[in-house]
N, C-alpha and C positions, 0 to 999 in steps of 0.2 A: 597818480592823483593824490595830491593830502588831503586829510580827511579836515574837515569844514570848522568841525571843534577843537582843532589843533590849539588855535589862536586862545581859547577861552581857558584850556588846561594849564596852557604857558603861565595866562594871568592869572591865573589861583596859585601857579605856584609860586610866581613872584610877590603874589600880596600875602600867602602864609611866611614866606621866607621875611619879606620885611615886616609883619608882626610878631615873628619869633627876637628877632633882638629884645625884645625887654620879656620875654618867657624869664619864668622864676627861678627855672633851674641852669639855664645859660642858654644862648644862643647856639652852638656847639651843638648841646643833647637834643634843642631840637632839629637844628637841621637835620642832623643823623636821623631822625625819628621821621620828618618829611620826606627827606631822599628816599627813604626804604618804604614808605606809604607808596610814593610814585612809581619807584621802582617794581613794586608787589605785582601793579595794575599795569604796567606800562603794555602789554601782550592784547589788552582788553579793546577791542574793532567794534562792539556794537555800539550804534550811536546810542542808542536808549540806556544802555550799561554806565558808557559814557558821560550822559545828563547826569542818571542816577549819582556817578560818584562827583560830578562837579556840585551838584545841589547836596551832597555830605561835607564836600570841603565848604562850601561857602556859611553852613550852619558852623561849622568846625571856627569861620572868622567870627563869626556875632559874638560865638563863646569867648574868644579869644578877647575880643573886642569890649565886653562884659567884664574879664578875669580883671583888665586892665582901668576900666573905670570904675568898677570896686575898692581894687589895691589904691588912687588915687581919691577915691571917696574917704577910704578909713584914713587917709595920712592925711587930709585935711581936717578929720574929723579928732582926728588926737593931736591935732597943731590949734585949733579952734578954740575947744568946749573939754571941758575939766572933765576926769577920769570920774565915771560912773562909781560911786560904794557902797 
């Protein structure tokens, strides 16, 4: 029998895996760094375990999500509005 949150872990990894393309340090370092996250936990059977580490990757998107409308905040804001002196 597969376990019910199969489906749900998949989709966390597939939407950190396509947030990581524009990571700052490359797409690369982070998959490595995702792969070995999932891989760490992959043994992990309790469903409550389970929720717990899907509700960490899912804050892990906001940040990520944030990182990326900041980086795009500042470069419109040094394309905009004249260097503070």
């Amino acid at each position: 029998m597969a376990n019910p949150l199969r489906g749900e872990v998949i989709k966390l990894y597939k939407t950190l895996l396509y947030l990581g393309r524009e990571y700052p340090k490359g797409p690369i370092y982070f998959r490595e760094r995702l792969k070995s996250a999932f891989m760490k936990n992959k043994d992990v059977s309790d469903p409550e375990k389970i929720k717990q580490l899907v509700a960490k990757g899912d804050y892990v998107i906001k940040e990520l999500e944030a990182l990326y409308f900041l980086r795009k905040y500042r470069a419109m804001k040094k394309r905009y509005y004249e260097p503070e002196k």
